[in-house]
C-alpha angles and dihedrals in degrees: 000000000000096000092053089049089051087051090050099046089051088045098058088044098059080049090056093037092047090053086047087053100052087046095057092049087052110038084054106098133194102275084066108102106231097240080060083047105043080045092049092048093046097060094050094050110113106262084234089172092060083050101055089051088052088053098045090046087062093045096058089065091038117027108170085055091143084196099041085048088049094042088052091052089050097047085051101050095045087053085057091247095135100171094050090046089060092044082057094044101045086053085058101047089057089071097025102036093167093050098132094175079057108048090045093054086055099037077062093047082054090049092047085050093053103253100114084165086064102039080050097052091047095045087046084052089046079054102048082053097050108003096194096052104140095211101054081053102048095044092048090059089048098051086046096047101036103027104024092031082217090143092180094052088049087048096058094044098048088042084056092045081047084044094055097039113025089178088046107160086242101037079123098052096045099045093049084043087046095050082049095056095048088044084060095048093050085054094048093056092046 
């Protein structure tokens, strides 16, 4: 499928583009003045907006492209266009319903619209699908702790994502954020 060769191969390249990116943020020390370094990371950004063209331009000759459909969501939301990203989504979970991966990108374009109801319905659904999906649980504890401020309910769901995956990327970061929390609580209750 040439259309499928031509998403790969962008997609590889954002890939490439996005390592180049990190290198150059880090690779700038402190001797760089920040306008050379703004310039320098601009121009490594990913162009998002080339590659939803590309993807809309596939999707003209094949609409129902679950990947293409998926590709497009995540190239919005990357480019901070939530609306357009669950437009995008909820296209793709009409031909893929169980899609946790999915329901979880568009439960956090909900969050970053302030609807963290909403973001927490959609990452409960990701969770009936795969119970164990470590995004949905991770972002759950985050919309509890951050956006609820309901410290306990972000605790269980970040122990379960620790539960699940004991060497998690983040284990650090949760279990310092977690020891804050209970510090809180024990504040409220004083």
């Amino acid at each position: 499928m040439p259309g499928t060769a031509i998403v790969a191969g962008t997609l590889l390249a954002l890939m490439i583009i996005g390592g180049c990116r990190d290198q150059a943020k880090d690779s700038a020390g402190p001797g760089h003045h920040a306008a050379e370094q703004t310039t320098a990371e601009k121009s490594k950004t990913p162009y998002y907006y080339g590659l939803i063209e590309e993807y809309q331009s596939i999707l003209a000759g094949d609409p129902h492209n679950l990947a293409v459909i998926i590709a497009l969501g995540n190239a919005f939301f990357d480019a901070g266009q939530w609306k357009q990203a669950i437009r995008h989504y909820e296209q793709a979970l009409l031909l893929d319903p169980a899609n946790a991966d999915v329901i979880t990108d568009m439960g956090t374009c909900y969050r970053n619209l302030g609807m963290p109801d909403r973001a927490i319905a959609e990452y409960d659904r990701a969770l009936k699908r795969e119970p164990a999906h470590q995004n949905a649980l991770f972002n759950l504890g985050v919309v509890y702790g951050f956006d609820r401020k309901d410290y306990g309910t972000a605790i269980r769901y970040w122990e379960q994502l620790l539960h699940v995956s004991p060497k998690h990327p983040r284990a650090d970061y949760l279990q310092a954020t977690m020891a804050q929390f209970r510090k809180a609580m024990r504040q409220k209750t004083q």
